[in-house]
N, C-alpha and C positions, 0 to 999 in steps of 0.2 A: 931580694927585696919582695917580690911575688909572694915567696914561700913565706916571710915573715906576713905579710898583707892575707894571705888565707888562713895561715894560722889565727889570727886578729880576729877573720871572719867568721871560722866554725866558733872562735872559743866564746864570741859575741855574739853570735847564733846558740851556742850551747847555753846559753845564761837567758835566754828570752826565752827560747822552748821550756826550759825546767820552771824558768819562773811562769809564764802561762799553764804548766801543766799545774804548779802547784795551785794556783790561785782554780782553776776547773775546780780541782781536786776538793778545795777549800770551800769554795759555793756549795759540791754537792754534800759536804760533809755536816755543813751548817744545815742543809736541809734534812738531812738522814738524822741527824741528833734533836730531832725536835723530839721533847719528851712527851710521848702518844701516852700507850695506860701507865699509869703509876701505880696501881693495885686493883686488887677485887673489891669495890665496895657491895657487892651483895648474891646471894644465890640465891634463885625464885625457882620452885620447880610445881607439875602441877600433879595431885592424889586425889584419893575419892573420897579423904576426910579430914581436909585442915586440920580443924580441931581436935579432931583423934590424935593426930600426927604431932600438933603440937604436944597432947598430953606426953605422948609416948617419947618423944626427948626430949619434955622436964621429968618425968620418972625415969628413965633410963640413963641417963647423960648427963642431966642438970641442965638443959637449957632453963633461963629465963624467960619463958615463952609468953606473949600477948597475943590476942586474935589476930594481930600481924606477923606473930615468928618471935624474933631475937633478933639483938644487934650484942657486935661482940664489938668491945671497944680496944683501943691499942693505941700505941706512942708511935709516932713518928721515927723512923729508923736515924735521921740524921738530924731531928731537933727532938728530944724528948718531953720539951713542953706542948710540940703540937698532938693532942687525940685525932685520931679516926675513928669511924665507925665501919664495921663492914655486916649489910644486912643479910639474913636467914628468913625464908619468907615462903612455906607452903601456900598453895592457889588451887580452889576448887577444880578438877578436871574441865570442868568445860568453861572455863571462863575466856575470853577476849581478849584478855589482857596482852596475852603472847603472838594475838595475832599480828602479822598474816602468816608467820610461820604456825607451823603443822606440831612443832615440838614440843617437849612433853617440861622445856627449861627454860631460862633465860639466864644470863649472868649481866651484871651490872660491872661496869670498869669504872674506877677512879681517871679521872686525866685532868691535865693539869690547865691546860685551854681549850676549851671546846670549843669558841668560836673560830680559830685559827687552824682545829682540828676536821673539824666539818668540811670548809671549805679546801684542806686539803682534800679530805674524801670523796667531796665532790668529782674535785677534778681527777682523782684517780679511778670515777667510774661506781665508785661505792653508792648502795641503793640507799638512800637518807629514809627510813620510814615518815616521819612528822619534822615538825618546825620544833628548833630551838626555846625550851620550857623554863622560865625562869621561877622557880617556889623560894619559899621558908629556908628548905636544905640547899639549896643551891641551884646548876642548870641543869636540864635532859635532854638529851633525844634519843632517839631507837634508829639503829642499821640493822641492817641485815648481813651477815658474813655468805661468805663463798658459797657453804651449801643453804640458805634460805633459815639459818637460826636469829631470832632475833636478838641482839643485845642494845643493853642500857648501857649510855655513856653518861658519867656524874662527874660535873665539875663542883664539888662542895664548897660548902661554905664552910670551911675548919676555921 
């Protein structure tokens, strides 16, 4: 009678640890699947002649280029009614814009929640450059990664 009563006990022990492991398991997994970037919405980098630079890839490459650059547009990989944009964007060498990073780039990420993404990076320590920027196109803000590059996060308005 013992041996059946501890049998009873691991096998009813083994059903609560598996099922607490899974559910652990289940929380951190819901937090790890938060969809962070979803794509490149733009490259900014900086030269010593915008305008040159634009001319020289609409003659060489065919950009469609404006005093801003180009925007290349695209379909949504799993609705092909929704468009994206993703921006190309030369910046005078000494402008501001990149600061407080020292680099010569910035990349802009698509993501899909910035507010919910922020306040994760918060708390993981991530340097928030500015406050949360609602425009026309959508939200922003600027971090800074590991080595002090700044990037742009764009929650769009698609």
């Amino acid at each position: 009678m013992k041996r059946i009563s501890l049998i009873l006990a691991l096998v009813a022990s083994s059903f609560l640890l598996g099922f607490t492991c899974k559910t652990i398991i289940s929380n951190n997994n819901k937090k790890a699947k938060m969809k962070k970037v979803t794509g490149i919405g733009g490259i900014f980098f900086k030269c010593k002649d915008p305008k040159a630079v634009n001319e020289w890839y609409k003659t060489h490459l065919g950009f469609d280029t404006t005093p801003y650059g180009t925007s290349f547009e695209w379909r949504d990989i799993d609705d092909s009614t929704k468009k994206g944009l993703t921006q190309w964007n030369p910046f005078a060498e000494n402008t501001k814009y990149f600061d407080p990073s020292t680099k010569d780039f910035m990349i802009n990420y698509r993501v899909a929640d910035l507010e919910a993404l922020v306040t994760q990076l918060k708390a993981e320590g991530v340097t928030i450059v500015d406050k949360v920027e609602d425009s026309e196109y959508g939200k922003f803000v600027h971090i800074l990664d590991g080595e002090g590059n700044k990037i742009q996060l764009w929650e769009p308005k698609d």
